[in-house]
Structures are given as C-alpha cells and as structure tokens.
N, C-alpha and C positions, 0 to 999 in steps of 0.2 A: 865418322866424325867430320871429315871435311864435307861429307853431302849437306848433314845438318847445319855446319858454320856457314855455306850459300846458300841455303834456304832463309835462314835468319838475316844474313844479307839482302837477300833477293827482294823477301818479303818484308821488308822493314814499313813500308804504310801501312801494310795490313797489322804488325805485330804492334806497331805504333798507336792504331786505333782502337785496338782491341785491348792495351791497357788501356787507352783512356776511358773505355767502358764500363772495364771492370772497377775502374780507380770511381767513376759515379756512382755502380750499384756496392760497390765492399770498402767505402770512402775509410774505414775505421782500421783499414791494414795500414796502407801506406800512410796514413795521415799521423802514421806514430813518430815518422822519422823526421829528425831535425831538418828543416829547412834547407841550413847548410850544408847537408848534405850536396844537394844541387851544385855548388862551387866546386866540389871534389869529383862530380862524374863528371863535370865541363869538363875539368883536367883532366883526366882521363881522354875524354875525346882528341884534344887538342894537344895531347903527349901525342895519341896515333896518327894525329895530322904531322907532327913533327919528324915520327920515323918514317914518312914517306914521302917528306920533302927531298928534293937533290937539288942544286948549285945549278944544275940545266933549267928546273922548274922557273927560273928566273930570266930563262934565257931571252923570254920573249919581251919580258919589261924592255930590255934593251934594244932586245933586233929588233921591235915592232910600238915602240913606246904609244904611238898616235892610237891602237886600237886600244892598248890600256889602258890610257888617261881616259879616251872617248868612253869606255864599261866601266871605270872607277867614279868618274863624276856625274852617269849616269844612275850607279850602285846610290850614293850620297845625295844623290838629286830627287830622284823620281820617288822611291819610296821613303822617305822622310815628308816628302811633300804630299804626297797618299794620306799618310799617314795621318799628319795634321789634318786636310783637306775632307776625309772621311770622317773623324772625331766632330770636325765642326756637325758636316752634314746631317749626320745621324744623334749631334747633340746627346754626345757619351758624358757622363759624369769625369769628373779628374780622374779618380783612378784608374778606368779603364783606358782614357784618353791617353793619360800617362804609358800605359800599356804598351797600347798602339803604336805609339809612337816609339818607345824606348826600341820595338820592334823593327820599326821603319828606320832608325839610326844606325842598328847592328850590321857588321860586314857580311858579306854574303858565306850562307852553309855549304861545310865539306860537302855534304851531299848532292852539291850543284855540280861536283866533278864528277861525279856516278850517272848522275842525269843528263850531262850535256857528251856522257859517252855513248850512252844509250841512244842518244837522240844524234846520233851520227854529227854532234858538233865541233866545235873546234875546242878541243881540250887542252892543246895547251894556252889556248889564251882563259878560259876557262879556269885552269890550275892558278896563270898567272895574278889574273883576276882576284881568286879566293885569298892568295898570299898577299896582295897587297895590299887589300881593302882589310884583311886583317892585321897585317903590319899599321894601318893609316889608324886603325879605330879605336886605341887608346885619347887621340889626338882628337878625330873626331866626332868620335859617335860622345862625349859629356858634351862638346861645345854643339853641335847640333841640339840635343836635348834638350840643353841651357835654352838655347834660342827659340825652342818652338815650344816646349812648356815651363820654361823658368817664370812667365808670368802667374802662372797658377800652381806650381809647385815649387818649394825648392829646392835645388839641383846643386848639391857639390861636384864641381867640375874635377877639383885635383882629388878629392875621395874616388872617383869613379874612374880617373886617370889610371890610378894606382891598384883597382881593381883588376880592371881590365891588361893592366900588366903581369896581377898576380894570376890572374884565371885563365887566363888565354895565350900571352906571350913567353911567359915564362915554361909551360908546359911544353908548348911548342919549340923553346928553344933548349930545352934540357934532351926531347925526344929528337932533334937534328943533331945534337951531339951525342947522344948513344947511336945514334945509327952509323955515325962516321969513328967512331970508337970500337962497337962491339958487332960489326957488319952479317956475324953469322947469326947471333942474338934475333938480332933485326928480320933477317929473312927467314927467321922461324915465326916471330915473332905476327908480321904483316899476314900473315896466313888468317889471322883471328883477328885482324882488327876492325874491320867490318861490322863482323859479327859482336863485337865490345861494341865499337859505337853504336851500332843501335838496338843494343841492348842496356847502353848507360842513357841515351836520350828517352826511351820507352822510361827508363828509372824515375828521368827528372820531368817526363810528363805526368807520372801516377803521383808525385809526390806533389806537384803543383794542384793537378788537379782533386785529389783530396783531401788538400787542405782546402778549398773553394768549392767541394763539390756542392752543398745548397745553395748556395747563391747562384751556382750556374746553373741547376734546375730548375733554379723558380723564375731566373731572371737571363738565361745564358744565351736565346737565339740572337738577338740583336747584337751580341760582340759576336757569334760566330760568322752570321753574315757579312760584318764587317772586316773578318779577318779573311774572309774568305774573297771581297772584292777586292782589299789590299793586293792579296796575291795572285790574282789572275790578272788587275791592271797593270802590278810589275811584271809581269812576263810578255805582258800586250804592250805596253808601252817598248820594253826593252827590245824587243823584235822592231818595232815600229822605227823608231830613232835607226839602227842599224841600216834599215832598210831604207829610209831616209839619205844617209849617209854613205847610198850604195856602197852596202859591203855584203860578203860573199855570204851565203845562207849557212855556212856552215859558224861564219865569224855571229851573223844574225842571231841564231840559233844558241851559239854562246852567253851571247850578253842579255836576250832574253831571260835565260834559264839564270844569271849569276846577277839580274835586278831580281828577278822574282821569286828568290828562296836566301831567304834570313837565318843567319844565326840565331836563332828564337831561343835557341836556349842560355845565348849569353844574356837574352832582353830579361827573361823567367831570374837568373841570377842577379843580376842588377837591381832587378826591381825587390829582388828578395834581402838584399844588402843595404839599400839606399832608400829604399821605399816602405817599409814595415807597418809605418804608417798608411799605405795602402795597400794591403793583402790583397783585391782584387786587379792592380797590376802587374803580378803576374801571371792571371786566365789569359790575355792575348797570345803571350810568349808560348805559352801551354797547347794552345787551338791549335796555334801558327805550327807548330812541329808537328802536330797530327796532318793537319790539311796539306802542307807544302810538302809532304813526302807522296800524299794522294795526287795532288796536282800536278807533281811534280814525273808522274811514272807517267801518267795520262799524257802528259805533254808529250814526253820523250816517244810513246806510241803516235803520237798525232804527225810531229815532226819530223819521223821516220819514212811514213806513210807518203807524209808530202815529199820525200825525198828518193823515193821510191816511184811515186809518179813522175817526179820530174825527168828521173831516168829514161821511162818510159816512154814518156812524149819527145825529150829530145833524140 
C-alpha cells in the first residue's frame, strides 16, 4: 500500500496527463459530473494543505520578512502581468483571456513545496510563500481580476471574496485545527495525502476537461501554448529577479518555482462558479495543472543538475 501511495505521488505529471487524455478520447464518463463537484475536491486539497501546516511554517514571514514580501509581490506581479500581456499577444477571445488570467491571479500551488524540495531549494521560504499568498488571495486575486478583465467581463469582487474563503481558507483552517486537536489522526492520516491530492486534482482536470473536450480539439493548440509560455516565463522570470536581487540559488530556486506554478485549480473553480457564462474559462485552469506538474518535475531535475555542478566546480 504505501509503495503505490508514492508512486501516485511520485508520479503525479504523468497520472495528471494521462487523465487528461483519457478525459479527451471517453469525454462522456467524467462529463456526467456536476461541475461543482470541482469546489469539493479543491477542499479536499486544501483541508491536506491544512493538516500539514505547523505554527513554525510561518516562522520565516517573521525572521526573514524581506525574502517574503520580495516572492509574494513577485507571485502577484509577474504572473498576472503574463497573464494579461500573453491574452493581448495571442488575441484570445474573452473567455479564454478570462481564463488566463483568473490563472495568473491564483496563489501559488501546494505542489510548488514538493518541487522546490526536489529541486534542492529553500523550502521553507517556499512553504512560507504558499501560505501567504494563499492567506493574501481572497483579498487579492477578485481585485486583480477586477482590474485586468473587469473591462470585458464582469467580475464580482465580494462574490469571489467569499468563494475563495469557502474553497480554500476555510478548508485549510478546519484541517490546522484537526491536526492540533487530533495529532495521531493526523500523522496516520499525512501518509495519504499526497496521494488524495493528486488524485482529487487529476478528478478536477477530467472533469474540466470533458466538459470542453471539443472545443479543445478543434480549437485547443493556441491556449495550450499559451499556457504553457505563461508557465515557463514565471519560472524564468522568478529565478531572474532573485538573481537580480542577489539572493542565494537556493532562495532563487525558491521563488522561481512559487512564481511559476499556480493554483490552477482554484482558477478552473472560479471560473466554474462565476463564469458559466464562459465554459471555456476553465480549459486554461485545466492545461495549467497538467503542464505545471510537467514542467515543474523537469525543473526540479534541471535545478539539481545545476546544483550539482556548482558543487563540482567549486
């Protein structure tokens, strides 16, 4: 049992992509389930983000606030600004634009503290990271959205407020109090949660993506390239600025990896909540958690390498 639960961990890109393949060619299984379904795996995730939170994970907002602020308003900056900046270029219809972007606004993914561990980085600014910009993204991931597509769409900001309180914060703060409540619960519990999460995000890519499967075959390359330079500019930029800012390759190596992997599933629920009137805003959210789990192992193998040489040479 435990081989297979880090297997399923392990291999989360591949398990990832390989429903979205199947969710293309057998669009008519998953395309049966309610929508909102999607809101209830989010929670799920983001209860398992909560029973593996501790009181220390924070430690570093505090002792080291300047590298926080510098990855959180980098998180907020860079890929929002992508976001838009790409939609124009590639002249995406609303929906997709909308997409894009609601992508570009979300805090960065649990997944980016599995990757910037692998990738020999600094995890707890990494962890710090994750928790804050999800702590920030009630707040501001509507008023961003507001401001980069509130001209072409409409955007309730305190509808979206209150979402992202019910799907994200609330999850997470029910699953830090069972863990400081029920501690043995808990440490049975963390064994499998890996393996839940990305097996509920595989759930809410098949369910996205079949319900959009023809449209993204008749029409799907041009947002998947799109999503796919989103996410390697935020990782390239995010190393860049770091380095810039001479900070150490591990802190680099951090804030690359926590700009350039989205909580794309909160973007896929969002758009499924607030956007119905455009169905194809949530393909981006959809890609984005196939691609960013790909790009995101490949990094961690790239970043190692170089870390590895550096050894070497010095």
């Amino acid at each position: 049992m435990k081989k297979m639960i880090a297997s399923i961990s392990e291999y989360m890109g591949i398990i990832v992509l390989a429903t979205a393949i199947l969710a293309l060619a057998f669009p008519h299984v998953a395309g049966q389930v309610p929508p909102t379904v999607i809101n209830y795996l989010l929670g799920i995730v983001m209860f398992g983000m909560g029973l593996t939170l501790n009181l220390h994970d924070f430690k570093v907002v505090f002792s080291r606030p300047k590298d926080v602020i510098i990855g959180s308003v980098a998180q907020f900056s860079i890929m929002p600004l992508l976001a838009w900046g790409l939609s124009r270029l590639f002249s995406l219809d609303e929906a997709l634009a909308l997409g894009v972007i609601l992508v570009g606004c979300c805090p960065g993914g649990t997944a980016s503290n599995v990757i910037t561990f692998l990738a020999k980085g600094d995890l707890a600014l990494s962890v710090g990271m994750t928790g804050v910009s999800t702590l920030l993204a009630p707040f501001v991931t509507p008023m961003l959205t507001w401001l980069l597509a509130g001209k072409t769409v409409d955007v309730n900001v305190v509808s979206m407020f209150l979402s992202i309180l019910w799907v994200v914060i609330l999850p997470i703060v029910i699953g830090f109090v069972v863990k400081r409540l029920l501690p043995s619960f808990t440490s049975r519990a963390t064994t499998y949660l890996p393996a839940v999460s990305t097996l509920a995000i595989a759930a809410i890519v098949a369910i996205v993506v079949s319900a959009n499967a023809h449209k993204l075959l008749t029409g799907g390359a041009i947002i998947i390239v799109v999503v796919m330079l989103h996410n390697i500019c935020g990782l390239g930029l995010g190393y860049f600025i770091g380095r810039i800012l001479r900070m150490s390759s591990a802190k680099r190596k951090a804030i690359s990896i926590e700009v350039g992997m989205q909580n794309s599933g909160l973007a896929s629920s969002l758009a499924t909540i607030h956007f119905a009137a455009f169905p194809m805003a949530t393909i981006p959210g959809a890609i984005f958690s196939v691609w960013h789990n790909i790009s995101g192992a490949i990094v961690a193998r790239l970043y190692t390498i170089k870390s590895q040489t550096s050894d070497v040479s010095s």
